[in-house]
N, CA, C, O and CB atoms as a CASP TS submission, in Angstrom:
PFRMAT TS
TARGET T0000
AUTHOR 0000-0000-0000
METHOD Language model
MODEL 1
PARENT N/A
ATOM      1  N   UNK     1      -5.809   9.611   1.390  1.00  0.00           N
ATOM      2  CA  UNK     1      -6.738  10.620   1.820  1.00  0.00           C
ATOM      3  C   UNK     1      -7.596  10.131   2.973  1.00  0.00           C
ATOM      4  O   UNK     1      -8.184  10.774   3.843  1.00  0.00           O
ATOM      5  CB  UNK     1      -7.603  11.049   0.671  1.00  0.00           C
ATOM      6  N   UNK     2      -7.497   8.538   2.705  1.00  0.00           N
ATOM      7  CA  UNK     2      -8.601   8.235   3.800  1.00  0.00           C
ATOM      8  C   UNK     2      -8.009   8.843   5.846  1.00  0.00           C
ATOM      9  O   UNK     2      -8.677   9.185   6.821  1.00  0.00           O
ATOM     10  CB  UNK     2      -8.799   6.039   3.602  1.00  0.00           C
ATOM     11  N   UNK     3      -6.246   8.662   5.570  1.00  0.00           N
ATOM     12  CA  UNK     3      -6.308   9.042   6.649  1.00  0.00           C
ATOM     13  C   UNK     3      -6.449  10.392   7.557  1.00  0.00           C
ATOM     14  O   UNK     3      -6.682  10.598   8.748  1.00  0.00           O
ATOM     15  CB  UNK     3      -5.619   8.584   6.788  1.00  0.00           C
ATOM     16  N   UNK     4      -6.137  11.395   6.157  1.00  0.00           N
ATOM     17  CA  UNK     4      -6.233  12.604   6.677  1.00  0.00           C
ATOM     18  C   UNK     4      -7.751  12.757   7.194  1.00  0.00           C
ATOM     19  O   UNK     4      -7.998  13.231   8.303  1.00  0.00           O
ATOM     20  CB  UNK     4      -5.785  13.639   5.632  1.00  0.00           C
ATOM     21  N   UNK     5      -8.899  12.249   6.167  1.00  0.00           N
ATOM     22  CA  UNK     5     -10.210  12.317   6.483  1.00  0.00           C
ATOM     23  C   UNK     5     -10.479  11.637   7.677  1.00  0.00           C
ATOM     24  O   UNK     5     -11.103  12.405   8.409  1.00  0.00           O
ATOM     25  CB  UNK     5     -10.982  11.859   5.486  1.00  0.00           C
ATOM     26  N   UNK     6     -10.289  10.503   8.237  1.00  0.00           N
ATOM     27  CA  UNK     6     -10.416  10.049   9.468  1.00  0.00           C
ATOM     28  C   UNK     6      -9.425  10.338  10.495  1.00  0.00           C
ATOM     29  O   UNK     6      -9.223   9.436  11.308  1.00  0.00           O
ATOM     30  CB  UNK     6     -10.545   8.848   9.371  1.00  0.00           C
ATOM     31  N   UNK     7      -8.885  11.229  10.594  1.00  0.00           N
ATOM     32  CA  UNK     7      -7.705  12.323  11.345  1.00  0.00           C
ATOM     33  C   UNK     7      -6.590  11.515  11.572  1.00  0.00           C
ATOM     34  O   UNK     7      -5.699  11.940  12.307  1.00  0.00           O
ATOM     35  CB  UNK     7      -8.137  13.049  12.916  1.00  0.00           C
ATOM     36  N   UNK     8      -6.503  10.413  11.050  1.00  0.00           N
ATOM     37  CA  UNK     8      -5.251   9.762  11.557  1.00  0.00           C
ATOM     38  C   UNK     8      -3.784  10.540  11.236  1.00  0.00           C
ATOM     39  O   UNK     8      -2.793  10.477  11.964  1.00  0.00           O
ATOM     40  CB  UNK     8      -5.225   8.305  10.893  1.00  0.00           C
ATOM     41  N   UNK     9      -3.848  10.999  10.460  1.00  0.00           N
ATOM     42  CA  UNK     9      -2.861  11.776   9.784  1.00  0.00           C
ATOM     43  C   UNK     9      -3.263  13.434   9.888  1.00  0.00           C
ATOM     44  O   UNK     9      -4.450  13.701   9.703  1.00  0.00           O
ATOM     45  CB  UNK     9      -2.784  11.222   8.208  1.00  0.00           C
ATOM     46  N   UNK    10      -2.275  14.616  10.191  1.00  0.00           N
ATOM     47  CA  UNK    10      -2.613  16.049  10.232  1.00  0.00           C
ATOM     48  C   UNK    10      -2.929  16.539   9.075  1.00  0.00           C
ATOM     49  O   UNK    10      -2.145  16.602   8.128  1.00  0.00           O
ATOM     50  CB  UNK    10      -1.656  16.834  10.712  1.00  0.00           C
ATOM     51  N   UNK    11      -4.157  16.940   9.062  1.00  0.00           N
ATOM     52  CA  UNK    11      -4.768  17.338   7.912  1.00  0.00           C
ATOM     53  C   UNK    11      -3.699  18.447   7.285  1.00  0.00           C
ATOM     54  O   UNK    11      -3.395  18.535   6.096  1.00  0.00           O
ATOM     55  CB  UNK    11      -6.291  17.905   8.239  1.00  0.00           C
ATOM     56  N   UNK    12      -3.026  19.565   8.763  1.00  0.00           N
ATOM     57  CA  UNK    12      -2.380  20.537   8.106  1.00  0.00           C
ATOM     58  C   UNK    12      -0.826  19.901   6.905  1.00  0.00           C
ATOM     59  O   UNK    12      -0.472  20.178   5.760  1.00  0.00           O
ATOM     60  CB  UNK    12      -1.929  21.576   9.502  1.00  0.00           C
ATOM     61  N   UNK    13      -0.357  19.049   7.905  1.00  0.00           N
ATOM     62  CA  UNK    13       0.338  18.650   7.110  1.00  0.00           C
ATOM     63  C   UNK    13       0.332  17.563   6.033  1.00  0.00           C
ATOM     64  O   UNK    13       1.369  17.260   5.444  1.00  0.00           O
ATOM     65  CB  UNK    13       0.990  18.572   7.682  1.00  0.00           C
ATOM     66  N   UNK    14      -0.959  16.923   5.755  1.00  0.00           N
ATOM     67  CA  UNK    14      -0.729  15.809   4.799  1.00  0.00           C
ATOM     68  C   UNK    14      -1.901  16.301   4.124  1.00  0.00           C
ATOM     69  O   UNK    14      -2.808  15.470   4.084  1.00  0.00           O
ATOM     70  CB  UNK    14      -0.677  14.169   5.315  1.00  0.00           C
ATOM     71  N   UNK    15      -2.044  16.949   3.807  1.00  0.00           N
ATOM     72  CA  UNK    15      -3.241  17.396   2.586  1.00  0.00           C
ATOM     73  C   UNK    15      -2.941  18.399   1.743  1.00  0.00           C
ATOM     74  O   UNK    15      -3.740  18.677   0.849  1.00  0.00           O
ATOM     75  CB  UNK    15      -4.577  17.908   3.127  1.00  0.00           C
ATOM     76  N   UNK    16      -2.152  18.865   1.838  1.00  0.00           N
ATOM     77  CA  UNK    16      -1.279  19.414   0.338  1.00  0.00           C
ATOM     78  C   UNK    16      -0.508  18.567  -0.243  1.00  0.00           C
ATOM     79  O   UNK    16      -0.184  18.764  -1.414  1.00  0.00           O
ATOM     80  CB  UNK    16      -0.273  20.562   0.478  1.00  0.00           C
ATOM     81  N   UNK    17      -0.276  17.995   0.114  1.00  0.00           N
ATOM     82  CA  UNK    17       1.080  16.702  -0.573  1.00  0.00           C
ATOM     83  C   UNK    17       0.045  15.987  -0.931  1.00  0.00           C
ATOM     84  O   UNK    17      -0.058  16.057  -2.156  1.00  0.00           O
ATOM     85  CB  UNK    17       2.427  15.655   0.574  1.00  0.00           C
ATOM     86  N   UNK    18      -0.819  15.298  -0.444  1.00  0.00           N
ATOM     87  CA  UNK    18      -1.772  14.616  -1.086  1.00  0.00           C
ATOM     88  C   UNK    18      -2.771  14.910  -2.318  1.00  0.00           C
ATOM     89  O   UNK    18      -3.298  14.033  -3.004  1.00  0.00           O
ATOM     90  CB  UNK    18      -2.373  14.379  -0.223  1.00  0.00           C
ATOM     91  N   UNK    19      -2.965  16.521  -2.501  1.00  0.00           N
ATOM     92  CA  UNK    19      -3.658  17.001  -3.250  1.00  0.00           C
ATOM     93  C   UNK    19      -2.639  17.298  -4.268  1.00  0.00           C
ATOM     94  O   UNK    19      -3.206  17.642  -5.305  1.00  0.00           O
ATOM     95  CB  UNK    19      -4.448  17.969  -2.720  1.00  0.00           C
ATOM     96  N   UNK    20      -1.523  17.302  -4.369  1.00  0.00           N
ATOM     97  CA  UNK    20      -0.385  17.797  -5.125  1.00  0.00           C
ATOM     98  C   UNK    20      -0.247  16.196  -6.290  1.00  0.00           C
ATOM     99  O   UNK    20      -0.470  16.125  -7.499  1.00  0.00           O
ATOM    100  CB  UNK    20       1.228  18.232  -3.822  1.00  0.00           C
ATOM    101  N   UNK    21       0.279  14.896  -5.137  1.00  0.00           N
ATOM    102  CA  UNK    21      -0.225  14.098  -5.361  1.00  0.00           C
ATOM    103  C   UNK    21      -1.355  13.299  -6.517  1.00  0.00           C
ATOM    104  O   UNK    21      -1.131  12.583  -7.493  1.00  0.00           O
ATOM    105  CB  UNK    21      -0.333  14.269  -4.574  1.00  0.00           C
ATOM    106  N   UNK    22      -2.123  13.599  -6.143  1.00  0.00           N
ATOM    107  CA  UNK    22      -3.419  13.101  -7.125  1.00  0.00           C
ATOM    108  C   UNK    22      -3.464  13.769  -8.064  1.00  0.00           C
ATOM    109  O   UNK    22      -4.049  13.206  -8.989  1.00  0.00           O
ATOM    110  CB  UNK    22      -4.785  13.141  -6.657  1.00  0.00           C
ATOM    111  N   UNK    23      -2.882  15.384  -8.431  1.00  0.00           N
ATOM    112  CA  UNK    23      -2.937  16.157  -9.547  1.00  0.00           C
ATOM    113  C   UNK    23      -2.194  15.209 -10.524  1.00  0.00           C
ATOM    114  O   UNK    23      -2.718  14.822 -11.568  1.00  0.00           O
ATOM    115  CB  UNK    23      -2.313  17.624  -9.349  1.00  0.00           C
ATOM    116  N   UNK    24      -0.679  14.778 -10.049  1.00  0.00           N
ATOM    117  CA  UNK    24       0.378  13.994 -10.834  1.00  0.00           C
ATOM    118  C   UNK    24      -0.564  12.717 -11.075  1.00  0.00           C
ATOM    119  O   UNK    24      -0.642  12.341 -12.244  1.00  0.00           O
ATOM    120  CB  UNK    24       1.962  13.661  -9.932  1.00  0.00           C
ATOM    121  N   UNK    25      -1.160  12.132 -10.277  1.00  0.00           N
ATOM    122  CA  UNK    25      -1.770  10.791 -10.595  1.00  0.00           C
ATOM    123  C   UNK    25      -2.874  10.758 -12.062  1.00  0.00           C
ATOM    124  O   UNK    25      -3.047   9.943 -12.968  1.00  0.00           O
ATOM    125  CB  UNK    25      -2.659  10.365  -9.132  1.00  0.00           C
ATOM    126  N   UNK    26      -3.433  12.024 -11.735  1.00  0.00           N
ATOM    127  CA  UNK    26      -4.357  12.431 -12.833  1.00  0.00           C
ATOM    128  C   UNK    26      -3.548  13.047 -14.614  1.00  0.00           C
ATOM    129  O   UNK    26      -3.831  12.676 -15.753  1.00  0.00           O
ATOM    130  CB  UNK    26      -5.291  13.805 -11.970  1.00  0.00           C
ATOM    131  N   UNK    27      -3.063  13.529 -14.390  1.00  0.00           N
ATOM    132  CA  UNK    27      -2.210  13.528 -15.279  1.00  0.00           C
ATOM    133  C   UNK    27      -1.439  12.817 -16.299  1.00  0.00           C
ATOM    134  O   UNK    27      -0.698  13.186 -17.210  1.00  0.00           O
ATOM    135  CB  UNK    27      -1.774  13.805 -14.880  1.00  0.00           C
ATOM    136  N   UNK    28      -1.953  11.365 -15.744  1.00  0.00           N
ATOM    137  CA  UNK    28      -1.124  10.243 -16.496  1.00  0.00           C
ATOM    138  C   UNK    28      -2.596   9.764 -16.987  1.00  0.00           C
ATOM    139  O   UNK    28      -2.622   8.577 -17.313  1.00  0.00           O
ATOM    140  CB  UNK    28       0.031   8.984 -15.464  1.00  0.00           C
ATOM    141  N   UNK    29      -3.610  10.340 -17.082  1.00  0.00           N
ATOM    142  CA  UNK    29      -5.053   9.439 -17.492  1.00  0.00           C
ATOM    143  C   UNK    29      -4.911  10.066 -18.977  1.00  0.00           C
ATOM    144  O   UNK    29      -5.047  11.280 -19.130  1.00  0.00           O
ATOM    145  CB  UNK    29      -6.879   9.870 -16.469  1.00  0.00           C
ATOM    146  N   UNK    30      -4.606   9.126 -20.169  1.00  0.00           N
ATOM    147  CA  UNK    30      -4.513   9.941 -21.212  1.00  0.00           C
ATOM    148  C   UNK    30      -5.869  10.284 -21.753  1.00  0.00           C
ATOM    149  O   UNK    30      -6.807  10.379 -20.961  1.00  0.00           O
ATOM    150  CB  UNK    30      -3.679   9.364 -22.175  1.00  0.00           C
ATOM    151  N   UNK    31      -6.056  10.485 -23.075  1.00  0.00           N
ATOM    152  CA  UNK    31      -7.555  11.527 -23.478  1.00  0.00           C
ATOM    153  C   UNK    31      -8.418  10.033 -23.804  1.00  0.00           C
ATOM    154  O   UNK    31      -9.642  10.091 -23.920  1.00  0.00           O
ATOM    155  CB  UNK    31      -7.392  13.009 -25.359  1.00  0.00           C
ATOM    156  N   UNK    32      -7.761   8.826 -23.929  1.00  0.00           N
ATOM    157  CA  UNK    32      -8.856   7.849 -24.371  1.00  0.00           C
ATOM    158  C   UNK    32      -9.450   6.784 -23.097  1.00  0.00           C
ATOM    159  O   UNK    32     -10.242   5.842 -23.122  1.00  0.00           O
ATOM    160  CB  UNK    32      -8.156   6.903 -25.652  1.00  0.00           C
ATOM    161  N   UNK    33      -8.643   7.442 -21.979  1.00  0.00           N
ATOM    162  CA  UNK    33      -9.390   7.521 -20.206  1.00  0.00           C
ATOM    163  C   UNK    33      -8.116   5.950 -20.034  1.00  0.00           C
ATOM    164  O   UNK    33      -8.435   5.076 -19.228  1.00  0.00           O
ATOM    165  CB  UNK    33     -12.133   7.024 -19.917  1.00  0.00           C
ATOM    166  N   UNK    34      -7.271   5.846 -20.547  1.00  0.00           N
ATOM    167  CA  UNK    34      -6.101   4.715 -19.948  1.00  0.00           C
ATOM    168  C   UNK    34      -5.462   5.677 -19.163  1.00  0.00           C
ATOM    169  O   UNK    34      -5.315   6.895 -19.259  1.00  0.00           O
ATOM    170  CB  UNK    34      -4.928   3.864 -21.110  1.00  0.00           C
ATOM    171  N   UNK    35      -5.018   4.573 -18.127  1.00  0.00           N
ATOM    172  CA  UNK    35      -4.010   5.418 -17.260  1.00  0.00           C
ATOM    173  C   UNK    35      -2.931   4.467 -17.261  1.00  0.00           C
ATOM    174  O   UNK    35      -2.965   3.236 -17.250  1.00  0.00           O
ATOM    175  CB  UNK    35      -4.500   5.865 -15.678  1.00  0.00           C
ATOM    176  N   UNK    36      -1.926   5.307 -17.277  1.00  0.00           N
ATOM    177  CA  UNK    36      -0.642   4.958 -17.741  1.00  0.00           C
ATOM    178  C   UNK    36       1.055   4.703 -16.886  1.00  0.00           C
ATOM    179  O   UNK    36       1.162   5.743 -16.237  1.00  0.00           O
ATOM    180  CB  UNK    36      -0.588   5.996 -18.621  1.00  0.00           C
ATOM    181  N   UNK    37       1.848   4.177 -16.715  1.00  0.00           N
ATOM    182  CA  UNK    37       3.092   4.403 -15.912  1.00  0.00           C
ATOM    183  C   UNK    37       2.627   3.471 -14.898  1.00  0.00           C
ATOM    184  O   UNK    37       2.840   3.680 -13.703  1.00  0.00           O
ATOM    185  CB  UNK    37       3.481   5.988 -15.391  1.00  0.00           C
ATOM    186  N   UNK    38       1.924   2.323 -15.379  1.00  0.00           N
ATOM    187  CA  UNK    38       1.583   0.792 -14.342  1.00  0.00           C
ATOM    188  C   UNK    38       2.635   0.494 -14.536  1.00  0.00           C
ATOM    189  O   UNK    38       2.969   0.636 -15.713  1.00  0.00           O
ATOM    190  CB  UNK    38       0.467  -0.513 -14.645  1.00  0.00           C
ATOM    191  N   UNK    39       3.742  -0.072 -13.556  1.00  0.00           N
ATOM    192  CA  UNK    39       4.695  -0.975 -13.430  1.00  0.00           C
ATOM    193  C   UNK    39       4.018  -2.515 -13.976  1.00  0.00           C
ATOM    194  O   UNK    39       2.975  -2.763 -13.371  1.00  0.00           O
ATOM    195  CB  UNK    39       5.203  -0.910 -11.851  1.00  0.00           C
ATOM    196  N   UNK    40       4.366  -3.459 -14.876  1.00  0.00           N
ATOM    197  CA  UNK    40       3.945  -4.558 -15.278  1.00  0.00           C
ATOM    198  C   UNK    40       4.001  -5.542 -14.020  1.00  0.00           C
ATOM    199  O   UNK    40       5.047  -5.746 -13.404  1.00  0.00           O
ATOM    200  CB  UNK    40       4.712  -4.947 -16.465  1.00  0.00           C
ATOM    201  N   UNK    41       2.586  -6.226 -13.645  1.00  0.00           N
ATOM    202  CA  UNK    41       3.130  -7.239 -13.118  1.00  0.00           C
ATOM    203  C   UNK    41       4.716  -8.389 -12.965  1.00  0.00           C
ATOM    204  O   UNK    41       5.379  -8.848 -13.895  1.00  0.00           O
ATOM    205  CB  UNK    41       2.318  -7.633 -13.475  1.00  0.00           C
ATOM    206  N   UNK    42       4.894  -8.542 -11.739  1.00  0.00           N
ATOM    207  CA  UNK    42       6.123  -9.636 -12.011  1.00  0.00           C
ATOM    208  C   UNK    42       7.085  -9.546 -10.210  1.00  0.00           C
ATOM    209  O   UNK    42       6.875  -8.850  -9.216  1.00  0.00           O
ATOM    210  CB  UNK    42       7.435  -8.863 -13.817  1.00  0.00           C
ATOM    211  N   UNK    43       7.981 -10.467 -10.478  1.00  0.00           N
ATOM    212  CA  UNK    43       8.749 -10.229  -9.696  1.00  0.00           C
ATOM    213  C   UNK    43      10.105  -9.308  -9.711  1.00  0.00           C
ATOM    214  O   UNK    43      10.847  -9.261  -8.730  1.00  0.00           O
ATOM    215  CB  UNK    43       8.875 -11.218  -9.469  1.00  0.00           C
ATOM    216  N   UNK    44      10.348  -8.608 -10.872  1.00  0.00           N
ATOM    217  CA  UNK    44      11.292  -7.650 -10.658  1.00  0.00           C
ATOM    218  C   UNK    44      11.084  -6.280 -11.283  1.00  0.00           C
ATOM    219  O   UNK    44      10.967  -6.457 -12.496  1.00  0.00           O
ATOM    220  CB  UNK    44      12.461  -8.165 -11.068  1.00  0.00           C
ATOM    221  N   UNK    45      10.985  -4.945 -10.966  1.00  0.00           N
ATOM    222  CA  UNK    45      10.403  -4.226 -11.552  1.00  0.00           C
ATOM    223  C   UNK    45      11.013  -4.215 -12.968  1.00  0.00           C
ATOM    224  O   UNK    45      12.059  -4.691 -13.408  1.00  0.00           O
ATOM    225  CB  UNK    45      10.333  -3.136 -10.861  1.00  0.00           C
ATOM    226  N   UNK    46       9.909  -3.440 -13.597  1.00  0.00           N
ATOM    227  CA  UNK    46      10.147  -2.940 -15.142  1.00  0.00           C
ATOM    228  C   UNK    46       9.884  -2.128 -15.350  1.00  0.00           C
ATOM    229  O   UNK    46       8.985  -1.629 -14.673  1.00  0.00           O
ATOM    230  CB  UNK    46       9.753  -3.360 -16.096  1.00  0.00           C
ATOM    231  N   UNK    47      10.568  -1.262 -16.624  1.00  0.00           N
ATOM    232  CA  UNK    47      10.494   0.020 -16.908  1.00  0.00           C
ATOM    233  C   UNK    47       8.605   0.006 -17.515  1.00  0.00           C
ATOM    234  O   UNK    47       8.022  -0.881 -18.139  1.00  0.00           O
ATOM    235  CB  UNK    47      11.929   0.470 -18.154  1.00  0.00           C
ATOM    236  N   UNK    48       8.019   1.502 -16.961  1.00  0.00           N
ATOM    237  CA  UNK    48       6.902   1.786 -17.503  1.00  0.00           C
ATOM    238  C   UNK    48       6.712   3.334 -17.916  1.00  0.00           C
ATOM    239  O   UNK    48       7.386   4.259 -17.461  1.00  0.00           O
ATOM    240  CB  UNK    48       5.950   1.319 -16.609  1.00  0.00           C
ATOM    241  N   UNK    49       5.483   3.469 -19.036  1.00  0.00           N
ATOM    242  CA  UNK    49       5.551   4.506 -19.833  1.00  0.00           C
ATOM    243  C   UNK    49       4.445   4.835 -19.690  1.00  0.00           C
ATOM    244  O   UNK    49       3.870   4.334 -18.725  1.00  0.00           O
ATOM    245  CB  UNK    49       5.948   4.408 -21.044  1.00  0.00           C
ATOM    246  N   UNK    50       3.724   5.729 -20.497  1.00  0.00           N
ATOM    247  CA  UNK    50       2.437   6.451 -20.367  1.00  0.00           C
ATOM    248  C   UNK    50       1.604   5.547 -21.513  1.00  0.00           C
ATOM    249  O   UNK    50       0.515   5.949 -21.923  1.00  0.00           O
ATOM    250  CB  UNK    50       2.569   8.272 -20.703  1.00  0.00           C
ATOM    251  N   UNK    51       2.281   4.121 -22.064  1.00  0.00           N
ATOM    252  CA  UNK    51       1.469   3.357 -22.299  1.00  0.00           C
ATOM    253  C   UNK    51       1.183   1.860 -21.656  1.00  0.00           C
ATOM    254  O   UNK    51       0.396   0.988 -22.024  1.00  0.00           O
ATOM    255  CB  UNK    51       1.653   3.388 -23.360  1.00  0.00           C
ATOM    256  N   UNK    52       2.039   1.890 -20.652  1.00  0.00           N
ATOM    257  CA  UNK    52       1.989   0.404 -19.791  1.00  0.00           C
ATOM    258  C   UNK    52       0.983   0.521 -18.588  1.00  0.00           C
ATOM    259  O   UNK    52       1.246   1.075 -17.522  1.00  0.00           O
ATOM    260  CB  UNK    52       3.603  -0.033 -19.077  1.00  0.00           C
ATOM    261  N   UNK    53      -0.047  -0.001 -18.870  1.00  0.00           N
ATOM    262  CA  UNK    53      -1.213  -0.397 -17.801  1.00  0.00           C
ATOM    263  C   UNK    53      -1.525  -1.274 -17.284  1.00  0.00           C
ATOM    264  O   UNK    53      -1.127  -2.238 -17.938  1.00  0.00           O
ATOM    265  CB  UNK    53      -2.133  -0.306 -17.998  1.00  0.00           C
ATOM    266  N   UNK    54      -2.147  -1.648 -16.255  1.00  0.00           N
ATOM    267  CA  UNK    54      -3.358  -3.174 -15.643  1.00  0.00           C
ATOM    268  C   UNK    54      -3.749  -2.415 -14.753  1.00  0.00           C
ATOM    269  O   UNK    54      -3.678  -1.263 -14.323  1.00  0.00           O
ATOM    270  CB  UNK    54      -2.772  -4.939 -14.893  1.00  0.00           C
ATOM    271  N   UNK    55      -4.370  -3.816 -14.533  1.00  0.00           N
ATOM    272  CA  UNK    55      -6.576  -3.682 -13.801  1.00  0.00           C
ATOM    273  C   UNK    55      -5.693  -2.680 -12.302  1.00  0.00           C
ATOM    274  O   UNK    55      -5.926  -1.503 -12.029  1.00  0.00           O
ATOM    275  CB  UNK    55      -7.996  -6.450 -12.839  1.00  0.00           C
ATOM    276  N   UNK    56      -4.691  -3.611 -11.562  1.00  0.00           N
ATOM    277  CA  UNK    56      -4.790  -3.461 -10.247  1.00  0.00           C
ATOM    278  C   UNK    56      -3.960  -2.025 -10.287  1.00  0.00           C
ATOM    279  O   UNK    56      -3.964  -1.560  -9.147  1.00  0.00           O
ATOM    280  CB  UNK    56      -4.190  -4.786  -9.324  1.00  0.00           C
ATOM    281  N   UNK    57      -3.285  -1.208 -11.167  1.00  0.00           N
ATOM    282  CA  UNK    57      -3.440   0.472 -10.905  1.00  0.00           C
ATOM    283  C   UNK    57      -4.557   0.898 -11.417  1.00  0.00           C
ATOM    284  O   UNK    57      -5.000   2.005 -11.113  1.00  0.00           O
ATOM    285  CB  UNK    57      -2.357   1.413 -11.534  1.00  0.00           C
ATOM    286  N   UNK    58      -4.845   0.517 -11.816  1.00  0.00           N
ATOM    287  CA  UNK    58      -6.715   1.268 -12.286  1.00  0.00           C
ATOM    288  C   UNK    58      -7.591   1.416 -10.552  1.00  0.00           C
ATOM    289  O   UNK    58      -7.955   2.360  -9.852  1.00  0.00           O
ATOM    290  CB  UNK    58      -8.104  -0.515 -13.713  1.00  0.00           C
ATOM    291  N   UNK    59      -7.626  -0.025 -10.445  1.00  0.00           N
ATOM    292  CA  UNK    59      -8.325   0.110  -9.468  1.00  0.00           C
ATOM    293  C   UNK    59      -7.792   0.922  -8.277  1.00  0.00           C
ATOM    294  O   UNK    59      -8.646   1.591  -7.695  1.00  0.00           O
ATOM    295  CB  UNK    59      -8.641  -1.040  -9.185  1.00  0.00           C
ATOM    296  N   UNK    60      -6.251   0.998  -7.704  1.00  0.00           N
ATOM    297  CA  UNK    60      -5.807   1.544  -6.853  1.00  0.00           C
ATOM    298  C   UNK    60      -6.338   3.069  -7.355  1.00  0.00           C
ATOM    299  O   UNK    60      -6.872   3.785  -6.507  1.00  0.00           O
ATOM    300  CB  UNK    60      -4.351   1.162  -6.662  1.00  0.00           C
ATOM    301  N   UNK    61      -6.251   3.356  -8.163  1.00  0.00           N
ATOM    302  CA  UNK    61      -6.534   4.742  -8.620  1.00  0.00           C
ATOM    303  C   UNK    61      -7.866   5.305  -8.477  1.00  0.00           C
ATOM    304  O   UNK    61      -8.158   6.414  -8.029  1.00  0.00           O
ATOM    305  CB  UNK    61      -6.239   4.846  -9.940  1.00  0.00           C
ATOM    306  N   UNK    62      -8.907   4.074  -9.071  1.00  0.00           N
ATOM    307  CA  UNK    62     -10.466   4.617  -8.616  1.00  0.00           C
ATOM    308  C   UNK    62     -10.469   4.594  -6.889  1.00  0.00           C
ATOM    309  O   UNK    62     -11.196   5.487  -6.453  1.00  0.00           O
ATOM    310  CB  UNK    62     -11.904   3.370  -9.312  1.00  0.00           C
ATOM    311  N   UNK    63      -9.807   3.757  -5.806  1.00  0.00           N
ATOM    312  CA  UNK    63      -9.844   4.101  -4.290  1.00  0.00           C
ATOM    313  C   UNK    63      -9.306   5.049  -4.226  1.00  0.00           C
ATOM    314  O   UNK    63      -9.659   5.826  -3.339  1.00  0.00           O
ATOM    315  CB  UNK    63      -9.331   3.306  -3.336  1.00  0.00           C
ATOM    316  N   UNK    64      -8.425   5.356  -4.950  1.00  0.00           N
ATOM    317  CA  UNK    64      -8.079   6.897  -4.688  1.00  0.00           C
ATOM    318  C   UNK    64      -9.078   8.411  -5.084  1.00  0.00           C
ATOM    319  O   UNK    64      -8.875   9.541  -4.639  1.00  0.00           O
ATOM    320  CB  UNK    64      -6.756   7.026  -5.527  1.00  0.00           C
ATOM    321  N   UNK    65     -10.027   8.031  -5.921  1.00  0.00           N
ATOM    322  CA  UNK    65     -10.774   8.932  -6.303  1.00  0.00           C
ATOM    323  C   UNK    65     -11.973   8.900  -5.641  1.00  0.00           C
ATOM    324  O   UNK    65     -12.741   9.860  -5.689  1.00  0.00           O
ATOM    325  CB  UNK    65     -10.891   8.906  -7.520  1.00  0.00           C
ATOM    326  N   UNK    66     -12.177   8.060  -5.126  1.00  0.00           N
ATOM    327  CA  UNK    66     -13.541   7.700  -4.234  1.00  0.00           C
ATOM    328  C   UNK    66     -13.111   8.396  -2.818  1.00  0.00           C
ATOM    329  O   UNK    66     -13.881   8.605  -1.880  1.00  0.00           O
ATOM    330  CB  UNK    66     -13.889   5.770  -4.030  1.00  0.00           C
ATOM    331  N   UNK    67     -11.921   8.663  -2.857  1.00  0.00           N
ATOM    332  CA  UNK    67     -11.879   8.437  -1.187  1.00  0.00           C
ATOM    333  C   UNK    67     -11.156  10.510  -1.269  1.00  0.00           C
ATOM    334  O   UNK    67     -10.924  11.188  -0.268  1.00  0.00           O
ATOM    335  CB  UNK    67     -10.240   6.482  -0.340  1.00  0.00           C
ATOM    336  N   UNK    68     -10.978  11.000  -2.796  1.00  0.00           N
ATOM    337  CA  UNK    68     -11.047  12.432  -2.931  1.00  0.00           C
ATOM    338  C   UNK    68     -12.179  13.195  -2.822  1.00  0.00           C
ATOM    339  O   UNK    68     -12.343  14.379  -2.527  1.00  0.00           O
ATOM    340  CB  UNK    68     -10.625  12.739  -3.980  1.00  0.00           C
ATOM    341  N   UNK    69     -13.230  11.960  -3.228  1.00  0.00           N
ATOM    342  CA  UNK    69     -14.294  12.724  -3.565  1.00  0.00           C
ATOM    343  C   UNK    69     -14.961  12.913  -1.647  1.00  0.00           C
ATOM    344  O   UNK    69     -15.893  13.713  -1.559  1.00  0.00           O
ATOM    345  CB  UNK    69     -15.429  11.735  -4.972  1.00  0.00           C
ATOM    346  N   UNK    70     -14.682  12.494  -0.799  1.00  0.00           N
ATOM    347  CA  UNK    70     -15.000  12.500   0.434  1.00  0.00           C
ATOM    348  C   UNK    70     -14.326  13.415   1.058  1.00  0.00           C
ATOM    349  O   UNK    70     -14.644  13.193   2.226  1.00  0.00           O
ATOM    350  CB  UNK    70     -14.890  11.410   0.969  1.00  0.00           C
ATOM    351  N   UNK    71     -13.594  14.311   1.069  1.00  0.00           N
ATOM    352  CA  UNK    71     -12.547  15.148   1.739  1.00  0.00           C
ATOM    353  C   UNK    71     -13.627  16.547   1.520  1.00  0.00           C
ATOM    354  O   UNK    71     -14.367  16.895   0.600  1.00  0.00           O
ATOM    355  CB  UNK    71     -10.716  15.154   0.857  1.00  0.00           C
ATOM    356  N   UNK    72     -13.313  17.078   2.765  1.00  0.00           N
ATOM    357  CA  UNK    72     -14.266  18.669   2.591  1.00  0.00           C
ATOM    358  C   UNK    72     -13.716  19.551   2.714  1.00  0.00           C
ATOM    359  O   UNK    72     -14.273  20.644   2.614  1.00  0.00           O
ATOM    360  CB  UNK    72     -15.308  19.083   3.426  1.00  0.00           C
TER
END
């Protein structure tokens, strides 16, 4: 979002996909506020579910909400 907000990117075209986007991202926050479908740390991917989490998708996720809450 940050780039559509700082015009780097066309707002017309990258701000529905982005808002479409974050709906799916939100969607995986279950009711006890985990968010879910973190790929596990490592060097080869692994399967993840709506119970596999860590810190660093959390956090990618709060820059993502900080930077929704700035869009007008």
């Amino acid at each position: 979002m940050g780039g559509v907000r700082n015009g780097i990117l066309d707002r017309d075209t990258y701000l529905a996909p982005a808002l479409k986007a974050w709906e799916k991202l939100c969607s995986h926050v279950a009711e006890d506020g985990k968010l879910g479908y973190i790929q596990p740390v490592g060097n080869t991917p692994k399967p993840a579910d709506e119970h596999t989490t860590d810190v660093y998708g959390i956090e990618a996720f709060l820059l993502a909400a900080s930077e929704m809450l700035k869009i007008n």
